[in-house]
BALOBA-1460 file (C-alpha; in Angstrom, 3 decimals):
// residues 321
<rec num="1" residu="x" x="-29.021" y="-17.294" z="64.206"/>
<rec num="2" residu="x" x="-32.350" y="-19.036" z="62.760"/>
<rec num="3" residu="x" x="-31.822" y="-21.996" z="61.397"/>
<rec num="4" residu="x" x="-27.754" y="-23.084" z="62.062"/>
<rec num="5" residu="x" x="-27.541" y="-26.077" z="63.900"/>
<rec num="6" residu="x" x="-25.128" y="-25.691" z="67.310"/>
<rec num="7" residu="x" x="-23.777" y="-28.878" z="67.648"/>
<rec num="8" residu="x" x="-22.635" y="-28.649" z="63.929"/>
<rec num="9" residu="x" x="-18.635" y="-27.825" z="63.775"/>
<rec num="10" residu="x" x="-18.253" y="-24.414" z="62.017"/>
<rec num="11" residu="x" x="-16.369" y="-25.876" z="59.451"/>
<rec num="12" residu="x" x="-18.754" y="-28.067" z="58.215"/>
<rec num="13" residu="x" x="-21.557" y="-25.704" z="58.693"/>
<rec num="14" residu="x" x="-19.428" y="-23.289" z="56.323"/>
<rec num="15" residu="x" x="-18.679" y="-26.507" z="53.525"/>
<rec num="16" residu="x" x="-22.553" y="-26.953" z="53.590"/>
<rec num="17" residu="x" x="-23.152" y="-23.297" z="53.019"/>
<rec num="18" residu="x" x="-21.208" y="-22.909" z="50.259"/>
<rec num="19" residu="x" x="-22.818" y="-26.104" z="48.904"/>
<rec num="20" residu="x" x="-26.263" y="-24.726" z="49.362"/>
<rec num="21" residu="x" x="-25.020" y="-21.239" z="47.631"/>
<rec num="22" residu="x" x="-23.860" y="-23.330" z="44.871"/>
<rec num="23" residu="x" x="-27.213" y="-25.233" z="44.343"/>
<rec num="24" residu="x" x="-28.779" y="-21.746" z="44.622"/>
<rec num="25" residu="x" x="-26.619" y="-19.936" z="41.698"/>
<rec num="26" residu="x" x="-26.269" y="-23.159" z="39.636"/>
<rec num="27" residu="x" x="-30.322" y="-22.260" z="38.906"/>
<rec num="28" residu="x" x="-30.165" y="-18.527" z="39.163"/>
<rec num="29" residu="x" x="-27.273" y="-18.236" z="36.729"/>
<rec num="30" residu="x" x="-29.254" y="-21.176" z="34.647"/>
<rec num="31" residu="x" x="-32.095" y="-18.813" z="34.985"/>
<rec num="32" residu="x" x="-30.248" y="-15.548" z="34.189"/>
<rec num="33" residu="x" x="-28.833" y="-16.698" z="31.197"/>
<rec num="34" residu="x" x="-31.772" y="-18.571" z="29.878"/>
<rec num="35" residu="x" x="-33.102" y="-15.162" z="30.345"/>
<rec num="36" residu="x" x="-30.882" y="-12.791" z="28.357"/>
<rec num="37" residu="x" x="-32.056" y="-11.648" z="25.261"/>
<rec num="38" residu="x" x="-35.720" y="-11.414" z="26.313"/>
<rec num="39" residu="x" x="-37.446" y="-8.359" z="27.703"/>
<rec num="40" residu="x" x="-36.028" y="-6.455" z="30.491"/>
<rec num="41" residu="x" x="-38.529" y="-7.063" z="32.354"/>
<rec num="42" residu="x" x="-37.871" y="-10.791" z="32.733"/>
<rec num="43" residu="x" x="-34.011" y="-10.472" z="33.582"/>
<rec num="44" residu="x" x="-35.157" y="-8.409" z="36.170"/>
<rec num="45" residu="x" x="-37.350" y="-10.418" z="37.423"/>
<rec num="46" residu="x" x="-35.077" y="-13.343" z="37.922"/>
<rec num="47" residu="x" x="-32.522" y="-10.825" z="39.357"/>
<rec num="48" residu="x" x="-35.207" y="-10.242" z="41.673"/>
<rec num="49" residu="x" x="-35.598" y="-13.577" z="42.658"/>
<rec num="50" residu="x" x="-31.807" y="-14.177" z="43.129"/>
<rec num="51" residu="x" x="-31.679" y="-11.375" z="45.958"/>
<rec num="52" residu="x" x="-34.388" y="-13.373" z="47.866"/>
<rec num="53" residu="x" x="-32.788" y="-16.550" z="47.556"/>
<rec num="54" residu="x" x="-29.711" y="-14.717" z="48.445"/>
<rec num="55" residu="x" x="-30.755" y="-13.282" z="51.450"/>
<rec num="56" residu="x" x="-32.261" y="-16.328" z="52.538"/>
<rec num="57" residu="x" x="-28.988" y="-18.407" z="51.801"/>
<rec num="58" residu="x" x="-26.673" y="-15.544" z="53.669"/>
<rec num="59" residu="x" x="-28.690" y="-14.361" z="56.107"/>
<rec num="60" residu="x" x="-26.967" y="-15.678" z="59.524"/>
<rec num="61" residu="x" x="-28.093" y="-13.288" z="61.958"/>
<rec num="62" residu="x" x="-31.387" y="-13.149" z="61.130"/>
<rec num="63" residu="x" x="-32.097" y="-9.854" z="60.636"/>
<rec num="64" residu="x" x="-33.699" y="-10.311" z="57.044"/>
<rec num="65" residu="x" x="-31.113" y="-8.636" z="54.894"/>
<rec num="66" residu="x" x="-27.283" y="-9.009" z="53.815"/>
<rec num="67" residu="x" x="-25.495" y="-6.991" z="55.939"/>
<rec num="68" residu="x" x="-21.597" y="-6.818" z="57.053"/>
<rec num="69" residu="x" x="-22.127" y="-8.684" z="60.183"/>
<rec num="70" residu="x" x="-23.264" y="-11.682" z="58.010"/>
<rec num="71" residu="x" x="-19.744" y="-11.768" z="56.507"/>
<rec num="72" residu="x" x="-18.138" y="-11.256" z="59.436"/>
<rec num="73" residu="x" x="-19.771" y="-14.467" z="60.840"/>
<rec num="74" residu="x" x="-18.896" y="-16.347" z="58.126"/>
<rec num="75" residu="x" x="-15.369" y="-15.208" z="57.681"/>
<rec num="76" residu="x" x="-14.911" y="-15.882" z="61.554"/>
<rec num="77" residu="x" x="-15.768" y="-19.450" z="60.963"/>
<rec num="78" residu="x" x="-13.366" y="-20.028" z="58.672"/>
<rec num="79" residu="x" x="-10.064" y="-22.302" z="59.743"/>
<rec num="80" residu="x" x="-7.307" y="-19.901" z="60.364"/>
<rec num="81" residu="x" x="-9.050" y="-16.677" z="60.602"/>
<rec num="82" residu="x" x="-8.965" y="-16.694" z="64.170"/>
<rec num="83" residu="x" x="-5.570" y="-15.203" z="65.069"/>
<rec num="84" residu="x" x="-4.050" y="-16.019" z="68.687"/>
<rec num="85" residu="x" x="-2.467" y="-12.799" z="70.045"/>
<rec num="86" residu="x" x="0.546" y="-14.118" z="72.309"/>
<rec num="87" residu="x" x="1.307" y="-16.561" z="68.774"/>
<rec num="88" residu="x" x="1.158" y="-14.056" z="66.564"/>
<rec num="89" residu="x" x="3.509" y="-11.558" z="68.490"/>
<rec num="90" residu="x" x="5.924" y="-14.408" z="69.230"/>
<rec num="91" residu="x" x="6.554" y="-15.224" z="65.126"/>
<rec num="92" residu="x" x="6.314" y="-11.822" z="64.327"/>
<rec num="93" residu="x" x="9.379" y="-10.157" z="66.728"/>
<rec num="94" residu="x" x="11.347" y="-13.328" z="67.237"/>
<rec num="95" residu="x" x="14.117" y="-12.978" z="64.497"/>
<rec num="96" residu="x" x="13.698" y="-8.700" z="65.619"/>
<rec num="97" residu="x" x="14.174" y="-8.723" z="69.081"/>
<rec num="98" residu="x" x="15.088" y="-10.204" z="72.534"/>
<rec num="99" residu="x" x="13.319" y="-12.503" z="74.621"/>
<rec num="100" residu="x" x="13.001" y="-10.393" z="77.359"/>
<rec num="101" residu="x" x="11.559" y="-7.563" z="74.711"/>
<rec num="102" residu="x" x="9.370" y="-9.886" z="73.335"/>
<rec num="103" residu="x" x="8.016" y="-11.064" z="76.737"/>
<rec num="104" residu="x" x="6.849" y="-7.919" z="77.749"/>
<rec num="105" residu="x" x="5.505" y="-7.211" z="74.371"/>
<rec num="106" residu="x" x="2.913" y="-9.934" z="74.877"/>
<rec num="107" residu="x" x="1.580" y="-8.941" z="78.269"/>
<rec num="108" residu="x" x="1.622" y="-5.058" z="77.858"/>
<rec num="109" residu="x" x="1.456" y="-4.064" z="74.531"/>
<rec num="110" residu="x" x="4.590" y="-3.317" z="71.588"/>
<rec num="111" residu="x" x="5.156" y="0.222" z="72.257"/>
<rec num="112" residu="x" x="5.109" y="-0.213" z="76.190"/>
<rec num="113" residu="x" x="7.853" y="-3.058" z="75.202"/>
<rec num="114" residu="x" x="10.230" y="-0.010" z="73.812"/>
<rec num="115" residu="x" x="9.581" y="-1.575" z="69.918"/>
<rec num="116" residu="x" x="9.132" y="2.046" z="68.014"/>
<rec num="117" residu="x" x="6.300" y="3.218" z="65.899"/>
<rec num="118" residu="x" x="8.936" y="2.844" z="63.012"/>
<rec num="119" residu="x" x="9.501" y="-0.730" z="63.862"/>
<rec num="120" residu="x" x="5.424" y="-1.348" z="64.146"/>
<rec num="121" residu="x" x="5.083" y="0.052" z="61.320"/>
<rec num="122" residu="x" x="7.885" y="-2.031" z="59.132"/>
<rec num="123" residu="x" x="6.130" y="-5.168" z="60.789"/>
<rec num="124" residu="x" x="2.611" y="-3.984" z="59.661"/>
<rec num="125" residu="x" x="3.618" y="-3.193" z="55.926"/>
<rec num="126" residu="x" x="5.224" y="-6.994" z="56.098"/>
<rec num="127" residu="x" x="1.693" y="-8.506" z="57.324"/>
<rec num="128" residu="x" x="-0.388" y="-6.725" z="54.984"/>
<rec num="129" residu="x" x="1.442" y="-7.313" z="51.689"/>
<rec num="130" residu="x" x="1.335" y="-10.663" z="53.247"/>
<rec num="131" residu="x" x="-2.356" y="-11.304" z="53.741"/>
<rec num="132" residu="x" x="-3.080" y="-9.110" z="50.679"/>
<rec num="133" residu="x" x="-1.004" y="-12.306" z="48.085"/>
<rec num="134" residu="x" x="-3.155" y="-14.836" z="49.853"/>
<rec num="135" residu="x" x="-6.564" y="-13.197" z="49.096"/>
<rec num="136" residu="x" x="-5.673" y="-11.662" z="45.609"/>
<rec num="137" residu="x" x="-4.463" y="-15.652" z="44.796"/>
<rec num="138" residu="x" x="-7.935" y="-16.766" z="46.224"/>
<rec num="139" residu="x" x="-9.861" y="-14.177" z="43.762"/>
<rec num="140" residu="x" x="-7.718" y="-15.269" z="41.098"/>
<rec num="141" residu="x" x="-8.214" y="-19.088" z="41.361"/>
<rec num="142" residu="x" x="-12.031" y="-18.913" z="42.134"/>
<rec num="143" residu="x" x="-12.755" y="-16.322" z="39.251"/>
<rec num="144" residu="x" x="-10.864" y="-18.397" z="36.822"/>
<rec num="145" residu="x" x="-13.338" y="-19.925" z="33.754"/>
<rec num="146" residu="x" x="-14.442" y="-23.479" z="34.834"/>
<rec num="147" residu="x" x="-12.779" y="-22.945" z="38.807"/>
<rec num="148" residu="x" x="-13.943" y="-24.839" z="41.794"/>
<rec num="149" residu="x" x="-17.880" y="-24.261" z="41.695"/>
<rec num="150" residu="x" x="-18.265" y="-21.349" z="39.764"/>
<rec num="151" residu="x" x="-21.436" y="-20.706" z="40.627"/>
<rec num="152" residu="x" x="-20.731" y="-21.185" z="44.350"/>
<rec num="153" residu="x" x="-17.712" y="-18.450" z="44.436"/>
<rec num="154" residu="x" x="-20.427" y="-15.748" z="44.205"/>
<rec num="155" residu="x" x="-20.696" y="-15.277" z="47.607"/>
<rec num="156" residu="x" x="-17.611" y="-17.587" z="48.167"/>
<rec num="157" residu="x" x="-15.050" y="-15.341" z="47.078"/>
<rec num="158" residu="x" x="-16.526" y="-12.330" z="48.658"/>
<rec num="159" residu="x" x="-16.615" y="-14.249" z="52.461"/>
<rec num="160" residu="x" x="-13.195" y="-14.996" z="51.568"/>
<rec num="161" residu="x" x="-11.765" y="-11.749" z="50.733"/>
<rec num="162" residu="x" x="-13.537" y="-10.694" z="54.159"/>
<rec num="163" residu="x" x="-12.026" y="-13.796" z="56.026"/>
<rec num="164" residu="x" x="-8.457" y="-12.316" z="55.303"/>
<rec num="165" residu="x" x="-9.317" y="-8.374" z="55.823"/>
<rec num="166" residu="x" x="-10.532" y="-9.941" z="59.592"/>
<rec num="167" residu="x" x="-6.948" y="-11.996" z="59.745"/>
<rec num="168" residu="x" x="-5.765" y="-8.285" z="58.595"/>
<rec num="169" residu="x" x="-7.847" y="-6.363" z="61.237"/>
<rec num="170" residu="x" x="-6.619" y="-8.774" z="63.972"/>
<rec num="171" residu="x" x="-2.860" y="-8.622" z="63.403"/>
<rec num="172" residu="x" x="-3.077" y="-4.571" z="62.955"/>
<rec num="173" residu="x" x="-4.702" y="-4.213" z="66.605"/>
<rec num="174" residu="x" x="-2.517" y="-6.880" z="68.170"/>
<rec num="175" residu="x" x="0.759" y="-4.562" z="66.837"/>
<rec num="176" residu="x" x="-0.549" y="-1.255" z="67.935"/>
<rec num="177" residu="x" x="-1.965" y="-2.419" z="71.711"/>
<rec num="178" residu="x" x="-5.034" y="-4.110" z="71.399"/>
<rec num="179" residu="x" x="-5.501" y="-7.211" z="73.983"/>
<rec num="180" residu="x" x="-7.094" y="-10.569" z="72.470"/>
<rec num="181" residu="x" x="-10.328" y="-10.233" z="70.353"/>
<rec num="182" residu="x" x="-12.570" y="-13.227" z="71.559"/>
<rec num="183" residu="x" x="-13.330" y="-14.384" z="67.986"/>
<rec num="184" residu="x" x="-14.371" y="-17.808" z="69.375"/>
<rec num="185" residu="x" x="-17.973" y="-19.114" z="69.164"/>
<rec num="186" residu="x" x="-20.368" y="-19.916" z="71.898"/>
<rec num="187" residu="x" x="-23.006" y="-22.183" z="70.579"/>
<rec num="188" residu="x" x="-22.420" y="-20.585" z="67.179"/>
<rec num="189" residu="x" x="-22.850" y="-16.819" z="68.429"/>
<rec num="190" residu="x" x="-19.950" y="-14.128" z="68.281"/>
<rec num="191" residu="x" x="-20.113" y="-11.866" z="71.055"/>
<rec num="192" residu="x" x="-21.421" y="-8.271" z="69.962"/>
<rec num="193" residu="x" x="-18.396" y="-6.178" z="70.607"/>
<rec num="194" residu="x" x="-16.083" y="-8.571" z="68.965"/>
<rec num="195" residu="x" x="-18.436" y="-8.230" z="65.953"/>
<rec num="196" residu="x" x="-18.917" y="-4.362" z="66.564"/>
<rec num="197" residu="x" x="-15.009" y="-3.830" z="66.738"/>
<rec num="198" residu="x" x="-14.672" y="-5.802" z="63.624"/>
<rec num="199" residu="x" x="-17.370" y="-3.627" z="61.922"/>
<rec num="200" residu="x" x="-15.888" y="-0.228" z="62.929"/>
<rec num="201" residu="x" x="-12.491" y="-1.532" z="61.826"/>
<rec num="202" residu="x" x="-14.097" y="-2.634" z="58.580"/>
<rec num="203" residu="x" x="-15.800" y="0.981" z="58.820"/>
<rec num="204" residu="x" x="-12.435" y="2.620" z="59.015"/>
<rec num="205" residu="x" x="-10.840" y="0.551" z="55.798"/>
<rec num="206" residu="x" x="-13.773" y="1.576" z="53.653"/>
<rec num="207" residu="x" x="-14.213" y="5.652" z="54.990"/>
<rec num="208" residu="x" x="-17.463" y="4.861" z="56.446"/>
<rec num="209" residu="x" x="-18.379" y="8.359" z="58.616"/>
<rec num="210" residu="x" x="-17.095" y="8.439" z="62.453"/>
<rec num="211" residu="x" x="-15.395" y="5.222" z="62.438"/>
<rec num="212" residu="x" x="-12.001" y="6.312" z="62.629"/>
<rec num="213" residu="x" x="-13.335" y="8.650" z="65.198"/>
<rec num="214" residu="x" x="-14.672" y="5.449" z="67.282"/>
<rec num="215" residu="x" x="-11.805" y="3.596" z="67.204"/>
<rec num="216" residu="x" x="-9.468" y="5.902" z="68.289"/>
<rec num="217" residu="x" x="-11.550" y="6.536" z="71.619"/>
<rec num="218" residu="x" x="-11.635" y="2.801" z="72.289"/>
<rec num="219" residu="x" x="-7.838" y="2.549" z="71.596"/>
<rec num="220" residu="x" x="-6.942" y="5.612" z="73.995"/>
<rec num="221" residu="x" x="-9.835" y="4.419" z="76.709"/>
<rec num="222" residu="x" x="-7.445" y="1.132" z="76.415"/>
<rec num="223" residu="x" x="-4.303" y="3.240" z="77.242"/>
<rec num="224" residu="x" x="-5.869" y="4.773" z="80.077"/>
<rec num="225" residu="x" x="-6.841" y="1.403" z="81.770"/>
<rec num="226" residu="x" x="-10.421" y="1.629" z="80.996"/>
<rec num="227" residu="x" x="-11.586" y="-2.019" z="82.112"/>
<rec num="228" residu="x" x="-13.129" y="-3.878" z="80.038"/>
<rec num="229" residu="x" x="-16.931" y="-4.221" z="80.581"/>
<rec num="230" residu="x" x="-16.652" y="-0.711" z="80.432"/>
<rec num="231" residu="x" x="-15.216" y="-0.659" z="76.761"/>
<rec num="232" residu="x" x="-17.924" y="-3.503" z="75.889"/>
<rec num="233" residu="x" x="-20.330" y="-0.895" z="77.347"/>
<rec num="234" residu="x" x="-19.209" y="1.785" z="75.203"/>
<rec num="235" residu="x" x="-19.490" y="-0.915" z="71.881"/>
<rec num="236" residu="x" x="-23.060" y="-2.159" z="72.646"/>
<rec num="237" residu="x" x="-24.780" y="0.300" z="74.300"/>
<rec num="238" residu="x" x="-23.239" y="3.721" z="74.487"/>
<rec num="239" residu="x" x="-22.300" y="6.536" z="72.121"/>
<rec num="240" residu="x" x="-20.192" y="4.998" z="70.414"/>
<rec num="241" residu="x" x="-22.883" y="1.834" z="69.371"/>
<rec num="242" residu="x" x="-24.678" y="4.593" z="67.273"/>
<rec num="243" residu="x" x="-22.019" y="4.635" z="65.154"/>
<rec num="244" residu="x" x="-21.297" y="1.085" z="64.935"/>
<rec num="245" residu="x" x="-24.949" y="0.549" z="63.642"/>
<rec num="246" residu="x" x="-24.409" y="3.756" z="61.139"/>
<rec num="247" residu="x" x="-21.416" y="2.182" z="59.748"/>
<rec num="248" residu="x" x="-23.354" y="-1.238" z="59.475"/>
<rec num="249" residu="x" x="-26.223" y="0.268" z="57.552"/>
<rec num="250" residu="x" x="-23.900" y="1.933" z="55.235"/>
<rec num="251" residu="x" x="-22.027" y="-1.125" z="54.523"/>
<rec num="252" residu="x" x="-25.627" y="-3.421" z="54.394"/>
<rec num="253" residu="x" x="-26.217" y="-0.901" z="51.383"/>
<rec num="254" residu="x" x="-22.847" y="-1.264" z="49.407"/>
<rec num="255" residu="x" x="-23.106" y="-5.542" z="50.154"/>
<rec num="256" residu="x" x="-26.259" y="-6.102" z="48.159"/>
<rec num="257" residu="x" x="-25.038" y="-3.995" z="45.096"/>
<rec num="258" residu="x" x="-21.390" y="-5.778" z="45.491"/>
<rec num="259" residu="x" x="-22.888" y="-8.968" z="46.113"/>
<rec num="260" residu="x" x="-25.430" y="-8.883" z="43.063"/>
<rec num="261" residu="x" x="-23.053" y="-7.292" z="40.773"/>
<rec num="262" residu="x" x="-21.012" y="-10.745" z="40.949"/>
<rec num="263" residu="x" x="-24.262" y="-12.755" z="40.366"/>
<rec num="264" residu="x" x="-24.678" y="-10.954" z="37.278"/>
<rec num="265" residu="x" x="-20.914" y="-11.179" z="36.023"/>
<rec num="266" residu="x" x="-20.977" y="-14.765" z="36.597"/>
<rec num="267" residu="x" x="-24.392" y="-15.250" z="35.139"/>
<rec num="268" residu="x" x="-23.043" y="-13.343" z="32.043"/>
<rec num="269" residu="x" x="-19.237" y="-14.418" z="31.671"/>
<rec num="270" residu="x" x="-17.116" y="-11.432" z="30.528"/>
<rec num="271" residu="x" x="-14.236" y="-10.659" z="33.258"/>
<rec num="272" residu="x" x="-12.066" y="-13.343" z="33.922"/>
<rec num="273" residu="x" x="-10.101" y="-14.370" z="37.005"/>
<rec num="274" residu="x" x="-6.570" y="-12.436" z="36.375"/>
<rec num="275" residu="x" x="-8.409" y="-9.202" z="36.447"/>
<rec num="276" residu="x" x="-10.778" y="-10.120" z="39.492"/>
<rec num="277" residu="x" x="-7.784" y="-11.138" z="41.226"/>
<rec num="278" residu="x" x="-5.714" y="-7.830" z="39.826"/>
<rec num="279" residu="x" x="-8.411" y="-5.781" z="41.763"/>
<rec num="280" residu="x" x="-9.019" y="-7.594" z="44.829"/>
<rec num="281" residu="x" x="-4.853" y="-7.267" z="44.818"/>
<rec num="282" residu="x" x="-5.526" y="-3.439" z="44.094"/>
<rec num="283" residu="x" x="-8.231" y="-2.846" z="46.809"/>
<rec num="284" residu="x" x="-6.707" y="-4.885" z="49.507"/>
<rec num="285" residu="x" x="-3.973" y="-2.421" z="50.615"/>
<rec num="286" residu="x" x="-5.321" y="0.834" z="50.258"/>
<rec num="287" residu="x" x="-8.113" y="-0.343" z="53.428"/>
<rec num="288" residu="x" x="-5.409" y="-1.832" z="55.281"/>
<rec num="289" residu="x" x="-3.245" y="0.807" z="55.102"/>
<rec num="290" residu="x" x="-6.562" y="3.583" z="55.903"/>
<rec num="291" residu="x" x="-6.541" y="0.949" z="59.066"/>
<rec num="292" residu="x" x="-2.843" y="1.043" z="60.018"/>
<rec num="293" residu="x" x="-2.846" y="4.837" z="59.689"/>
<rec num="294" residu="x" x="-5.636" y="5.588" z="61.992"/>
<rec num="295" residu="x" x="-4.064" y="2.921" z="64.840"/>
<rec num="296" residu="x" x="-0.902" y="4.614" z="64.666"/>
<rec num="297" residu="x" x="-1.970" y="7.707" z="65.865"/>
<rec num="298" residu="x" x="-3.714" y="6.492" z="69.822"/>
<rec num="299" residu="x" x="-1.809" y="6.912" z="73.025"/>
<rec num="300" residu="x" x="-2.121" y="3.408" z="72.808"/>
<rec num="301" residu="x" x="0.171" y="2.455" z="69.950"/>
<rec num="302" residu="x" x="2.561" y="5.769" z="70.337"/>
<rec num="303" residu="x" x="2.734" y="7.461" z="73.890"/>
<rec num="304" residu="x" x="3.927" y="10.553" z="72.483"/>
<rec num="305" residu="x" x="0.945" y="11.059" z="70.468"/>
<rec num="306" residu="x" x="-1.840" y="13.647" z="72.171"/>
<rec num="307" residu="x" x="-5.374" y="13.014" z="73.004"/>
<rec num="308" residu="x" x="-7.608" y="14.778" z="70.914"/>
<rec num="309" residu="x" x="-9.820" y="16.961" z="72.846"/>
<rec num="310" residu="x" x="-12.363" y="16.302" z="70.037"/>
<rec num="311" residu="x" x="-12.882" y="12.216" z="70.339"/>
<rec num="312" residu="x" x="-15.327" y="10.120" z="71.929"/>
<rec num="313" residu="x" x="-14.399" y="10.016" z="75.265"/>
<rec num="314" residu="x" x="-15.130" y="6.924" z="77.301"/>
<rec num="315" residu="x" x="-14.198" y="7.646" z="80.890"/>
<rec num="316" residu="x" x="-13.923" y="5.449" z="84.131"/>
<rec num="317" residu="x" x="-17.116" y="5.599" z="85.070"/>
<rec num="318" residu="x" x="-18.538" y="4.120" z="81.938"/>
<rec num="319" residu="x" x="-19.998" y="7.254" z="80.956"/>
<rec num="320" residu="x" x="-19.695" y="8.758" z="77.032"/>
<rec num="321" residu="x" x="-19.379" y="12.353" z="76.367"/>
């Protein structure tokens, strides 16, 4: 975390960063297009010098690069990402069910409350249709000609599309089982196996190799009453933290090229906001629903459903096979 102040509210930290993105892009895209119609050579040499200044702006872990946890920081910190469990359960089922359903809900999990995979399911659908209008309106607005900081939506809109695919993540383990994600900071750090939950879940929406796999062990250890240092084990140090980094690297890869690709269409004006917005509305769905599918099927979210003898298994003695 080099270089965030702690005793700086999130909030303001993330007003200043988008600020300091803006300043950075104002003169990149000044640079960019001051720079088209020369050689090759020079356009890619200011492209170059956009990825350092990037990296330097969007860097928040520290490790030297853009990678997904970076995004996941920065989405975190924004107001209303964080989603309370016991609040969210409450406004979902309270026109669906009774109290006494609802109740138990909360402090075991939906499926244990008798609410069907059917009825999950219905509720799911609902919450991602409903998270997928806010960030395809977001897009929209910020890709417009002339929006709010142009220059500053380059990495603006893409920390916002992953603030509401976390809101998404959240609300999708909450329905099938999960207990409360700690997405609160502590002296502006995120603890690692809320951020390497978010990444496999993020890992799952996009098809990256053996997170689905992952994340069904964790939600079945869950159902068998693995406690939870032991799960935290399994995220940070065990078998399973291979594959959290795997996923991580893969997505480090793809954030660069998505990242840069918007420097350029900004630095070079030719989509404008209706389709960014159209495809961010497009792409939304299809990852949540890759996410909903894979939590449906854990002893976790449907007791019926059998343990595959082929997953992860993290066992009550901490060890992973």
């Amino acid at each position: 975390m080099s270089g965030i102040d702690p005793k700086k509210p999130a909030g303001k930290y993330f007003n200043e960063l988008l600020k300091k993105t803006g300043d950075t892009f104002s003169s990149l895209t000044q640079q960019a297009g001051d720079a088209i119609g020369n050689s090759t050579e020079k356009v890619n040499e200011v492209l170059s010098h956009g990825k350092d200044a990037l990296v330097n702006v969007i860097d928040i872990n520290g490790s030297g690069e853009i990678d997904i946890e970076d995004f996941i920081i920065l989405g975190l910190r924004i107001p209303g990402v964080a989603i309370n469990r016991e609040s969210f359960l409450r406004a979902e089922l309270q026109t669906k069910f009774a109290n006494t359903i609802i109740d138990k809900a909360v402090k075991t999990t939906p499926a244990s409350a008798g609410i069907t995979i059917e009825q999950v399911s219905s509720i799911a659908d609902s919450v991602i249709n409903y998270e997928r209008n806010c960030v395809s309106g977001i897009s929209a607005a910020l890709g417009m000609p002339g929006g709010v900081a142009m220059a500053a939506t380059i990495p603006a809109d893409i920390i916002q599309y992953y603030g509401y695919m976390l809101r998404a993540i959240q609300k999708l383990l909450y329905l099938y089982g999960f207990p409360q994600i700690d997405v609160s900071e502590k002296k502006q750090v995120f603890d690692s196996e809320t951020l390497n939950i978010m990444t496999l879940c993020l890992g799952v929406m996009y098809g990256a190799a053996g997170a689905n796999k992952a994340l069904i062990s964790i939600a079945n250890a869950l159902a068998r009453g693995v406690e939870k240092q032991l799960l935290n084990a399994a995220l940070t140090k065990g078998t399973i933290f291979p594959i959290v980094k795997n996923v991580a690297k893969w997505f480090g890869q793809k954030m660069t090229k998505q990242v840069f690709a918007g420097f350029f269409r900004k630095a070079i004006p030719v989509v404008g906001g209706l389709v960014g917005g159209t495809i961010t509305f497009l792409s939304f769905k299809p990852c949540c629903d890759k996410l909903k599918e894979s939590l449906q099927h854990t002893i976790l979210s449907n007791p019926s459903e059998k343990e595959q003898d082929s997953e992860i298994i993290i066992d009550g003695n901490g060890t992973i096979e």
